[in-house]
C-alpha positions in Angstrom: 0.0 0.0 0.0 1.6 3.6 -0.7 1.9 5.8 1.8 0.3 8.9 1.8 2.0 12.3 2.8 1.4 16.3 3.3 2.7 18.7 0.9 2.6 22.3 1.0 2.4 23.6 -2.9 2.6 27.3 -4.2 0.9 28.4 -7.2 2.4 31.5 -9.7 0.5 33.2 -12.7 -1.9 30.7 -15.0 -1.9 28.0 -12.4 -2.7 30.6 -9.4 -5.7 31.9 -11.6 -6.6 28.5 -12.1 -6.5 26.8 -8.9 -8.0 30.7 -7.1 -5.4 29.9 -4.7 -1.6 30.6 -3.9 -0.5 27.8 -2.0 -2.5 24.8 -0.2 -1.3 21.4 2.0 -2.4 18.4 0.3 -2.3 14.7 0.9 -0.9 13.1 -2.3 0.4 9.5 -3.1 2.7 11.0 -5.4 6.0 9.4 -5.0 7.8 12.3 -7.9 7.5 15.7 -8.6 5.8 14.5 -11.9 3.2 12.3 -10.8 2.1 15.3 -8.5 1.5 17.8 -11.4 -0.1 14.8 -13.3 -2.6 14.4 -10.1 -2.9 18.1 -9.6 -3.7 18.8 -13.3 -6.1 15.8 -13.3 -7.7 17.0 -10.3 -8.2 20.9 -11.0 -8.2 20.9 -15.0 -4.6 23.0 -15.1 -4.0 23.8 -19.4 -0.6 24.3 -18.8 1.8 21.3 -20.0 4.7 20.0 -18.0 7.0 20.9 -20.4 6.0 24.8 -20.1 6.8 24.5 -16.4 9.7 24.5 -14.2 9.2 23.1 -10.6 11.0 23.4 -7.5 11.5 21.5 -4.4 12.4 22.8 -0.7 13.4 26.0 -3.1 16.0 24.2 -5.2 14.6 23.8 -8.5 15.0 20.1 -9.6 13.8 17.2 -11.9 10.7 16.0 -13.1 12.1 12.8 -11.2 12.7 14.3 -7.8 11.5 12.5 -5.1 9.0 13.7 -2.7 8.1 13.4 1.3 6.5 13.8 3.8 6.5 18.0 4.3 7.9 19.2 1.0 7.4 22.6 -0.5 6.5 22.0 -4.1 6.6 25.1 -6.5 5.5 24.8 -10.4 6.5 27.7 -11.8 4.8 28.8 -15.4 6.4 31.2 -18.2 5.6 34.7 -17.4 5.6 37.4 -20.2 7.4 40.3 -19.6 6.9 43.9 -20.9 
């Protein structure tokens, strides 16, 4: 059986607007970084693909592959435009 865990996650720009929310604990069986976005955007309808996004773990950005545990901060972080 996989173990569950709490997360905290921070959402920036697109995926702010689309959550209406800027960061939120969740319980997630995610075991990577990947499989969380996959669940999030599954679970809240995000438009943005995981190729447009960078993410970040315990504010070191990382890979896709990055394991995660119990009390991580998780960041996705979208393209902005600039002007």
């Amino acid at each position: 059986m996989v173990k569950e865990k709490l997360v905290h996650i921070q959402y920036f720009a697109i995926l702010r607007e689309a959550r209406g929310k800027t960061e939120e604990d969740i319980q997630t069986t995610a075991a990577t970084a990947q499989e969380l976005y996959k669940e999030l955007k599954n679970k809240f309808g995000f438009q943005i693909f995981q190729d447009s996004l960078r993410v970040c773990v315990n504010d070191e950005f990382c890979d896709w592959q990055t394991g995660l545990k119990e009390g991580d901060r998780i960041v996705f972080i979208p393209p902005v435009a600039g002007g």
